[in-house]
C-alpha positions in Angstrom: 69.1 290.7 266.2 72.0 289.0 268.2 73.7 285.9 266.2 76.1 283.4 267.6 77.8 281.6 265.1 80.1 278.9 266.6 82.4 277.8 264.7 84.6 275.0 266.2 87.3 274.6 263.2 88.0 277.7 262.7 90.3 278.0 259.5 90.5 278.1 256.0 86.8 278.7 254.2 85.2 278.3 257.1 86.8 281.3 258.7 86.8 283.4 256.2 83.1 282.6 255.7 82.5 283.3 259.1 84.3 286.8 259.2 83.1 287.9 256.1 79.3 287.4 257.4 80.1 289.0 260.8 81.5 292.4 258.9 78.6 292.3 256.0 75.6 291.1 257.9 73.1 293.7 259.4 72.4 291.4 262.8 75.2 291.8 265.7 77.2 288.6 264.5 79.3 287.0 267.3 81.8 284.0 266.9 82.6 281.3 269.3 85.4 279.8 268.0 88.3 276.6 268.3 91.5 276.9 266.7 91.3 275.0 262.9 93.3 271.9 263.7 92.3 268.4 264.6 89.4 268.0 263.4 88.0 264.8 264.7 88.6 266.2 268.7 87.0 269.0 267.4 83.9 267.3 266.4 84.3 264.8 269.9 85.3 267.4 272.0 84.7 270.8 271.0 81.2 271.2 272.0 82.3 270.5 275.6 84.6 273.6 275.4 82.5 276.0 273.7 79.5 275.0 275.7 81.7 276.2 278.4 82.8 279.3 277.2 79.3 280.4 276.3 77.9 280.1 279.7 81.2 281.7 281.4 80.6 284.7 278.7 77.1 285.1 279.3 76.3 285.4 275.9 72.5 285.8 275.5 72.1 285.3 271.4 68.4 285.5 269.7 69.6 282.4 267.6 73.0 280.4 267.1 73.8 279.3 264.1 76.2 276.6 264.3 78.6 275.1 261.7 78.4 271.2 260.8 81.7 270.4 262.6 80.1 271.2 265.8 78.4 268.3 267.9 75.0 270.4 268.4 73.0 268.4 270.1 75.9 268.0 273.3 76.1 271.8 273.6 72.7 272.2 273.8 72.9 269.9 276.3 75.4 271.6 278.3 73.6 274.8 278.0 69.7 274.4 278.4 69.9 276.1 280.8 70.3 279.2 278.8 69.7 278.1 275.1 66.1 275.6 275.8 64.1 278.1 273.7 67.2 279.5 271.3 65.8 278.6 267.5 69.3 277.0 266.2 70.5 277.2 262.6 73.0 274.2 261.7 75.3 275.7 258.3 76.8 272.8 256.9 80.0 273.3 254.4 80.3 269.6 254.4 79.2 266.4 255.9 81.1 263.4 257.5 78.6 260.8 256.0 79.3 261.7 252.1 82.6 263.1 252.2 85.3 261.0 250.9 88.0 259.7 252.9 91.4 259.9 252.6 93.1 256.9 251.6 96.0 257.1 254.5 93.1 257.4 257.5 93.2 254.1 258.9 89.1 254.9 260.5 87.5 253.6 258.0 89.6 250.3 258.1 88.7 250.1 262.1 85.4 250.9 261.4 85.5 254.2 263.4 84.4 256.5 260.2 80.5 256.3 261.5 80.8 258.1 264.4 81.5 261.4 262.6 78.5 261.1 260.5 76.3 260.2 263.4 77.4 263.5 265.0 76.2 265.7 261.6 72.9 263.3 262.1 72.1 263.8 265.5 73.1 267.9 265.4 69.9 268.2 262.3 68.1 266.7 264.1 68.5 269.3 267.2 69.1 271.8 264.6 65.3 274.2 264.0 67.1 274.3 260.2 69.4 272.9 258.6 71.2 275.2 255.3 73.2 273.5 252.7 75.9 275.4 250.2 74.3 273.9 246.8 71.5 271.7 246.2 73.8 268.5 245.1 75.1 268.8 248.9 71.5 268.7 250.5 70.5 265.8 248.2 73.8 263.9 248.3 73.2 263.8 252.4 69.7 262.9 252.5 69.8 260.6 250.0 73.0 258.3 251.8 71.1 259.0 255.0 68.9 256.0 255.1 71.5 253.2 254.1 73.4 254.9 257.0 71.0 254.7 259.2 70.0 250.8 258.0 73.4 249.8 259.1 72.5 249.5 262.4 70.8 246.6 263.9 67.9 248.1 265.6 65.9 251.4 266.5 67.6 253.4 263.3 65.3 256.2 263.5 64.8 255.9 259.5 61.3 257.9 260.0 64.1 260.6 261.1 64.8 260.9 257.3 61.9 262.7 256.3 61.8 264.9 259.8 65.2 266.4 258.8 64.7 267.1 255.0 62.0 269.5 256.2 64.2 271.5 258.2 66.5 271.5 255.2 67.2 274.3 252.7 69.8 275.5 250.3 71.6 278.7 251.6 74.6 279.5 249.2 77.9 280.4 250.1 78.6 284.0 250.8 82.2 285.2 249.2 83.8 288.5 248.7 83.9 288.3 245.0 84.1 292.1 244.8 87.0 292.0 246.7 88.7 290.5 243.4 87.4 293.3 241.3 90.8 295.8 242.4 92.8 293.8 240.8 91.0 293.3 237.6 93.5 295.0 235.0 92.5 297.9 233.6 91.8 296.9 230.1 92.1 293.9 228.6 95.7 293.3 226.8 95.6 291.5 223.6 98.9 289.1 224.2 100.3 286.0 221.9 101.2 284.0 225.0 100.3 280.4 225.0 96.6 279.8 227.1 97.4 279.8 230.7 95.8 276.6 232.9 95.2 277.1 236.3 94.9 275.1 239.8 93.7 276.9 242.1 92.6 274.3 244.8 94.0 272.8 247.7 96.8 270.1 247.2 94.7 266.9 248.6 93.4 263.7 247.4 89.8 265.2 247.4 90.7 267.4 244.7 92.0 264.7 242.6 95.2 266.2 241.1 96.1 262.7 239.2 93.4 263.3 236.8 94.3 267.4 236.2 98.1 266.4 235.4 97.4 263.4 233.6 95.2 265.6 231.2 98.0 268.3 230.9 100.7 265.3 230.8 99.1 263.6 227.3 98.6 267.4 225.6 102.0 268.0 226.6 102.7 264.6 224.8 100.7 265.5 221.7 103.2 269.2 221.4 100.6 271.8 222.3 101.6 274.6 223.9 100.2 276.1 226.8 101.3 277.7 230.6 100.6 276.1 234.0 99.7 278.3 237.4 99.4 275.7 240.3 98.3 277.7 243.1 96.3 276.7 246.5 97.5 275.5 250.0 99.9 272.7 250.3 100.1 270.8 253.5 103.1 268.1 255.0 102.1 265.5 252.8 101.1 266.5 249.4 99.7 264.3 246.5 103.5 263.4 245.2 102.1 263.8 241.7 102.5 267.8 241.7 106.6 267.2 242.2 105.8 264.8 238.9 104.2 267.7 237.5 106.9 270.3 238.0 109.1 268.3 236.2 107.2 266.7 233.4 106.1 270.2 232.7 109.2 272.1 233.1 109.4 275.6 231.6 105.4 275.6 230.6 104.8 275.7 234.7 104.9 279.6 235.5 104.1 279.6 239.3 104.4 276.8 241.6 102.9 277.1 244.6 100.9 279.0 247.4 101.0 282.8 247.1 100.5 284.4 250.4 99.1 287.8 249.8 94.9 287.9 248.0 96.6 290.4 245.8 98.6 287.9 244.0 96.1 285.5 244.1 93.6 287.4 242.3 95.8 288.6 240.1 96.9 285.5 239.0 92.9 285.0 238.6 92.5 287.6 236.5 95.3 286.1 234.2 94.1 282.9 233.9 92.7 281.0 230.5 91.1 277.8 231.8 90.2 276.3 235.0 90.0 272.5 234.2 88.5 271.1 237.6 88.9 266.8 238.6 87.7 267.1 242.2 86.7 263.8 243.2 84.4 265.6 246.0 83.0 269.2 246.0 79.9 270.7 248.0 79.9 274.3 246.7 83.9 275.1 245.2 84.2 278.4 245.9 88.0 278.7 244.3 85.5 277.3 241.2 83.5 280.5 241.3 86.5 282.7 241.8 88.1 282.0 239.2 85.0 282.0 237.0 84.3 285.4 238.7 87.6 286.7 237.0 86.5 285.4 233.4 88.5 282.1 233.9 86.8 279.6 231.4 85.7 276.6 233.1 85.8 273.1 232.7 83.6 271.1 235.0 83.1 267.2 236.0 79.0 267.2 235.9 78.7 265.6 239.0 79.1 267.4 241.9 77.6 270.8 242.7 79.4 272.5 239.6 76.6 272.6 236.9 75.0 275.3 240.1 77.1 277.9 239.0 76.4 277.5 235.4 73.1 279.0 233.2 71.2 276.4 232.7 71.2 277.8 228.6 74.5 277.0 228.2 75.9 274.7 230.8 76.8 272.2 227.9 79.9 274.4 226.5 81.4 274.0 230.0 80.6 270.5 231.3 82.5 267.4 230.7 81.6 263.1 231.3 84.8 261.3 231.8 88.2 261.9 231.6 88.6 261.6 227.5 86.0 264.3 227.4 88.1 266.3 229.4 91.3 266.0 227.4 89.4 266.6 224.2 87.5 269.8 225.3 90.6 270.8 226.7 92.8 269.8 223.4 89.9 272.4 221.2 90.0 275.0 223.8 93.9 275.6 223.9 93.9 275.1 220.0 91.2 277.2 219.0 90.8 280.1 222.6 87.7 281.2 222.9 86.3 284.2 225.3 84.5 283.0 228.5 80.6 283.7 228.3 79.5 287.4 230.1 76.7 285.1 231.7 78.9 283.4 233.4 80.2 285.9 235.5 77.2 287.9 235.9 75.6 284.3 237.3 77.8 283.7 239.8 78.1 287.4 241.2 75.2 286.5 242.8 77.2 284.4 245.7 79.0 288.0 246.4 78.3 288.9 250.3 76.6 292.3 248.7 73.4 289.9 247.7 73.7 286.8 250.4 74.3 288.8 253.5 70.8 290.0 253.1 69.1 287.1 252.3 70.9 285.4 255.1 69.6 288.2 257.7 66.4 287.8 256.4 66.6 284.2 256.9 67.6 284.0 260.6 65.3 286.4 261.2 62.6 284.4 259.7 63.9 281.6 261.8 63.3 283.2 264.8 59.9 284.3 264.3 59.3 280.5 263.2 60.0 279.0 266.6 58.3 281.9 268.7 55.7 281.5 267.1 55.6 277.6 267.2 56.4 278.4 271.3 53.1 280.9 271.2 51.0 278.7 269.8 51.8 275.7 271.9 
């Protein structure tokens, strides 16, 4: 079966999902793909340009699955001439309609912040299926759907709501966890060294760093003793709290920044005590279930999709409600360690590419049989 996955922001996690399923899937995978900057022309414009480049290519797919930042329903415009009767798969890492906004985006303030979200509504409902990453993401977007669609004056399609949720399933993330296995050490060492906490996201107001270093900043306060690893990407204009942090925390931080090579970042997985997590938003985490992955313990807000990745038997020893919660959970763990759960790990293996790539062949190719049959019978 012959897949085109177009993909028009082509960076970060949704690159390396989109590579990773082309080299593990069983189908011939091809990507159609923009450059991963600028994200709002991207979703305005990059339809036009990949519309383009699929008709000039002469690509002749059996499906295309598309990712949410495309605007689906203008290339199938500009290429029914070839794609009319292509069953279409619409992957969404995120949405525009639920995903928070950052506080120095003067849209929202203009009132230009709907358009986005009507793009994501109008490509499910071109879209033959729609796949979420986790459950909470799926029920997050249909349930804000119809107060979107209320706000505008007339004709809202809200009998549009229902239409879409039955296109709609959950369809993990796929990620390389074995990939982190050749760095595991070879044996545990038993070692004396103060727990180490970890931050292993991206340095952006989504992720809520305030919250993380406030927690560290009052056990600092209160004399315990424990090691920082602040990892992930930073961009020009990082959250100013983690300069706060590298000096209120002085000697206890033990790596500051972005490490380039997966080595080191797995490595510095596999060393890792505790991954306290204050995301303000979240649709799947997948630096959440790496670091679990590498025996990380976790603790998780339980909002969000983060109680997914748990066993439902004993999600309680790893969820938290509020911010006090947080620092007290935190305040027992770093006084009195304790070994992360084998379920854990073993539970979230399951998003490894060795399990999803599978399902997600089977899944197109049960797409595909959908629509011709649907064609067949009318």
């Amino acid at each position: 079966m012959k897949i085109c996955l177009i993909e028009p922001f082509h960076a970060g996690s949704h690159a390396t999902w989109a590579e990773e399923y082309v080299r593990y899937s069983g189908h011939d995978v091809t990507l159609l793909t923009l450059d991963g900057r600028h994200w709002k022309w991207r979703m305005h414009g990059g339809a036009v340009s990949l519309a383009k480049r699929f008709m000039t290519e002469g690509l002749e797919p059996d499906l295309l699955l598309a990712s949410d930042m495309l605007d689906l329903a203008t290339f199938l415009a500009l290429t029914r001439a070839t794609t009319a009767n292509l069953p279409t798969a619409l992957y969404c890492h995120e949405n525009q309609l639920t995903y928070p906004w950052s506080p120095d985006d003067k849209d929202p303030q203009h009132k230009r912040d709907a358009h986005y979200a009507f793009i994501n509504y109008t490509s499910a409902l071109a879209a033959d299926a729609i796949l979420f990453n986790s459950r909470y993401h799926l029920e997050a977007l249909i349930g804000q759907l119809p107060e979107f669609l209320q706000s505008f004056p007339d004709h809202n399609g809200l009998e549009n709501v229902e239409l879409i949720r039955r296109k709609c399933q959950v369809l993990p993330l796929g990620l390389d966890l074995q990939a982190l296995d050749r760095y595991r050490p070879v044996q545990a060492v038993e070692t004396t060294s103060p727990p180490l906490i970890l931050w292993n996201h991206r340095w952006e107001y989504d992720k809520n760093p305030e919250e993380f270093f406030r927690a560290l900043f009052h056990l600092h306060g209160e004399g315990l003793t424990f090691r920082v690893a602040v990892l992930g990407e930073a961009y020009r204009k990082s959250p100013n709290i983690f300069d706060e942090a590298r000096q209120q925390l002085g000697e206890r931080v033990i790596q500051f920044g972005y490490v380039e090579s997966f080595a080191d970042y797995a490595r510095w997985l596999w060393q890792a005590d505790i991954l306290p997590v204050t995301s303000h938003h979240d649709f799947f985490g997948a630096s959440v279930v790496q670091a679990i992955y590498c025996n990380c313990l976790p603790l998780l807000p339980r909002r969000l999709a983060y109680p997914e990745h748990l066993p439902a038997t004993i999600q309680e020893h790893y969820l938290y409600d509020g911010h006090d919660h947080l620092v007290n959970r935190l305040r027992e763990i770093i006084t009195y360690p304790s070994k992360i759960s084998t379920e854990l790990r073993s539970h979230v293996a399951r998003y490894d590419w060795q399990e999803q790539a599978p399902q997600y062949d089977a899944l197109f190719e049960d797409i595909k049989k959908a629509l011709f049959a649907f064609c067949v019978d009318k």
